[in-house]
C-alpha positions in Angstrom: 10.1 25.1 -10.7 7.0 23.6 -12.4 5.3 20.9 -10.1 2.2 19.5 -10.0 1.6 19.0 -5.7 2.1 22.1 -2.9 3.3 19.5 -0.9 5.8 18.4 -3.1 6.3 22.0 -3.6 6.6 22.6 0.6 8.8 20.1 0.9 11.6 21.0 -1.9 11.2 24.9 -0.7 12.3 24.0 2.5 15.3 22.2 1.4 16.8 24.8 -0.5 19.9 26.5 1.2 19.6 29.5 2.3 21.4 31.1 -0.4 18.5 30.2 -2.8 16.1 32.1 -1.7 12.5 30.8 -2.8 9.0 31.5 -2.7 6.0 29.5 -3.3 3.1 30.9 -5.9 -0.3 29.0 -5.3 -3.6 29.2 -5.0 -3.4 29.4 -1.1 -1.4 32.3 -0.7 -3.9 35.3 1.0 -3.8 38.5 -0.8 -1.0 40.4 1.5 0.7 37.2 0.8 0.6 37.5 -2.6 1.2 40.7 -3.1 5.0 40.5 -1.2 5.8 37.7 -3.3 5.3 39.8 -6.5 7.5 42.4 -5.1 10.1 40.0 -4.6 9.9 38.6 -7.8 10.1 41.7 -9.5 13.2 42.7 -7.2 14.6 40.0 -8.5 16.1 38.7 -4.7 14.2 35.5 -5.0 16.1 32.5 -6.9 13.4 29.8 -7.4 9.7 30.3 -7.7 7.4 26.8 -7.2 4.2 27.3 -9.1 2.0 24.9 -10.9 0.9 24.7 -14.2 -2.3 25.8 -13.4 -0.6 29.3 -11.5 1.6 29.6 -14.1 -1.3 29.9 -16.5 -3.3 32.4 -14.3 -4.1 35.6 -15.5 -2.1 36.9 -13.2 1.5 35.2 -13.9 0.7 36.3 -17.5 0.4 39.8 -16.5 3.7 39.4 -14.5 5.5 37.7 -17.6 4.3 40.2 -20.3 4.4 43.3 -18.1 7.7 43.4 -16.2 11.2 42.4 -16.5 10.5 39.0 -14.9 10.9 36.6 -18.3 14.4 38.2 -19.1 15.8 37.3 -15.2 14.4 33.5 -15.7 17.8 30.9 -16.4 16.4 28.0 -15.6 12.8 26.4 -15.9 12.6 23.0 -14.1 9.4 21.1 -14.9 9.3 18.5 -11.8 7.3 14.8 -12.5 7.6 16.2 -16.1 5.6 12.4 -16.9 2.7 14.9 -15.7 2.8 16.1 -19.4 2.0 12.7 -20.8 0.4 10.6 -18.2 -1.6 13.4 -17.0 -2.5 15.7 -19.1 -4.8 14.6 -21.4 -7.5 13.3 -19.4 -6.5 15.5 -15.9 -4.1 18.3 -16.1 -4.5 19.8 -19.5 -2.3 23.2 -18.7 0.6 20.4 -18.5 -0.2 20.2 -22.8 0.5 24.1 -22.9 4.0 24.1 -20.8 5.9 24.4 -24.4 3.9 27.9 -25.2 5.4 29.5 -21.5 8.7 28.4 -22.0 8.6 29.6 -25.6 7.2 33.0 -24.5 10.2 32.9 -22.0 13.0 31.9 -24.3 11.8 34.8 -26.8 12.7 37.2 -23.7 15.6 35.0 -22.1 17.2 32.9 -25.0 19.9 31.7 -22.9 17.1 30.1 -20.8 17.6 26.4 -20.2 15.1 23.6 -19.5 15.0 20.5 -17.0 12.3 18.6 -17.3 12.7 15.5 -14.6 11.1 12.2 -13.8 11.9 9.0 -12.4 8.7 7.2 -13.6 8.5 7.4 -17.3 9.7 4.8 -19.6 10.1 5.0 -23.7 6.9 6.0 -24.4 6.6 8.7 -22.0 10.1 10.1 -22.3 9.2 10.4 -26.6 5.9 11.8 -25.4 7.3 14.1 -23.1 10.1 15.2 -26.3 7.2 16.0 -28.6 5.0 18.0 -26.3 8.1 19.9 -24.9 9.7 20.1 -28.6 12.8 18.5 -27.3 15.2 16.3 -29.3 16.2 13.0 -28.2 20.2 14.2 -28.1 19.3 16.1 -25.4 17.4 13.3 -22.9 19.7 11.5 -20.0 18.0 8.3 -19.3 19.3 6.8 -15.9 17.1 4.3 -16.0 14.8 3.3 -12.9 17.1 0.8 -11.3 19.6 2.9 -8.7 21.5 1.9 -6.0 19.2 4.0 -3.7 16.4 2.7 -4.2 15.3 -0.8 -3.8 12.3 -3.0 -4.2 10.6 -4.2 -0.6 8.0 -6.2 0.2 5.4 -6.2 3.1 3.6 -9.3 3.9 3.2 -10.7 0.7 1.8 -7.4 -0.4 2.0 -5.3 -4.0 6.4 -4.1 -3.9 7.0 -0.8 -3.5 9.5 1.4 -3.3 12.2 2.1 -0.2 14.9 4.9 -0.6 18.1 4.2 1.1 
């Protein structure tokens, strides 16, 4: 899973079941650290791998990609706050412009690899921003919309609305 936060990335890695084993590839991880997760990679035991953009263009995960079986065991690649690619990237993230070349590079190896790219915050223009950069066609968007019945609008003291989750 692409995402753009380690929090965010903390968070969702301790939700997982157990039966999905996961790991965490940032920045922060010290070098015995880092050097377990790349053996579990390769093993192939761990299910889900959080990374960022900026990770997942690192010398290192490029290495990983090019030089082992890792790209051909990759099913799924979820890009998380996928409005990162338009709202972001051109002024802040710019490795969020080059997620199409990775998951092109892994679909060469893993052709039966499929791609989720989520967001709850982009409307029309974002979404066909979002279709270009990740050469997507519109058939394949599902648009929910940002009105759902668990989440609602509330307001504090006359204060900007924000958003409550149910």
């Amino acid at each position: 899973m692409i995402s753009p936060l380690i929090s965010l990335m903390q968070d969702q890695h301790k939700q997982l079941p157990t039966l999905l084993p996961s790991l965490i590839l940032s920045g922060t991880l010290q070098p015995q650290s880092l050097i377990r997760t790349i053996t579990l990679l390769q093993s192939g035991i761990i299910r889900v791998l959080f990374i960022s953009p900026e990770k997942l263009f690192s010398s290192l995960f490029r290495i990983l990609i090019s030089s082992t079986s890792l790209a051909s065991q990759i099913r799924l690649i979820v890009i998380d706050e996928a409005h990162c690619i338009s709202s972001w990237s051109y002024n802040f993230r710019s490795d969020y412009l080059r997620l199409h070349n990775i998951v092109h590079v892994i679909r060469q190896t893993s052709p039966h690899c499929s791609l989720l790219a989520l967001t709850a915050t982009g409307g029309s223009q974002v979404r066909a921003d979002i279709c270009q950069q990740l050469e997507l066609s519109d058939e394949n968007v599902v648009d929910c919309g940002w009105r759902r019945k668990e989440v609602q609008m509330c307001a504090v003291s006359g204060s900007q609305p924000f958003v409550c989750l149910q």
